[in-house]
C-alpha positions as CSV (number, residue, x, y, z in Angstrom):
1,X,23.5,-37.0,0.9
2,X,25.8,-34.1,-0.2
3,X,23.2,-33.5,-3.4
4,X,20.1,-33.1,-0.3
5,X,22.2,-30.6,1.6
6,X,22.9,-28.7,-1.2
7,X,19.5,-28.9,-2.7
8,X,18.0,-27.9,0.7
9,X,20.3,-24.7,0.6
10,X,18.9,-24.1,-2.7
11,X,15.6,-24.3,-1.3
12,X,16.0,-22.6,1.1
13,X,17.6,-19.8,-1.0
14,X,14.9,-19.5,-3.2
15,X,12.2,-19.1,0.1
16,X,14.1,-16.3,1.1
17,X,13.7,-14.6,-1.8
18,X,10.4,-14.9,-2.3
19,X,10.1,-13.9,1.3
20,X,11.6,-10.8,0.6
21,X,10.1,-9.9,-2.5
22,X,6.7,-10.7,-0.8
23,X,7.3,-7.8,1.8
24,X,9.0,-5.6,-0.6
25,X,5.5,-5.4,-2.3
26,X,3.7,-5.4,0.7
27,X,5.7,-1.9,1.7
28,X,4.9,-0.2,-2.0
29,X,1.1,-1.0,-1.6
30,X,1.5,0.1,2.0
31,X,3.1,3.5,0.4
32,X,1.1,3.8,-2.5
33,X,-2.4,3.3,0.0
34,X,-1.1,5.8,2.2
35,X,-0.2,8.2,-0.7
36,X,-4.0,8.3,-1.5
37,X,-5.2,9.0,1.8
38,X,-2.9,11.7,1.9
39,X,-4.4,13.0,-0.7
40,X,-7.8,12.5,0.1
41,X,-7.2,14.7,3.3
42,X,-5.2,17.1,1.6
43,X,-8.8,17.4,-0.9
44,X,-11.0,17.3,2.3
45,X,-9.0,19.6,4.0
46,X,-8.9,22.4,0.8
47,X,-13.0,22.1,0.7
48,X,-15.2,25.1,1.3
49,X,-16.8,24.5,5.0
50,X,-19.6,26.7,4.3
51,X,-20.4,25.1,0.9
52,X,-23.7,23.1,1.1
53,X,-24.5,25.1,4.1
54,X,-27.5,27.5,2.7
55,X,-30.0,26.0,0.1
56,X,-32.0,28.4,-1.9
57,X,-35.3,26.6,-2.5
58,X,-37.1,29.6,-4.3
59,X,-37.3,28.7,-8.0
């Protein structure tokens, strides 16, 4: 019986950590997605608004 408990504890041990390291990956692709579409608005943002706005069709 005492080689169940202590088994279970291992167990147990060893769900925790992958718990954890499951979330701590979670949060970098969380950081790393919002990263990009911080720097996608920073591009959009920076654009030209009157670029695309006349078109010369004369050739």
């Amino acid at each position: 019986m005492d080689m169940a408990i202590a088994a279970l504890s291992v167990d147990m041990s060893m769900a925790k950590t992958q718990q954890e390291l499951g979330m701590a990956v979670l949060k970098m692709a969380i950081s790393a997605d919002n990263s990009a579409v911080e720097e996608a608005l920073e591009l959009v943002e920076s654009l030209d608004p009157a670029v695309g706005n006349n078109l010369d069709v004369t050739a």
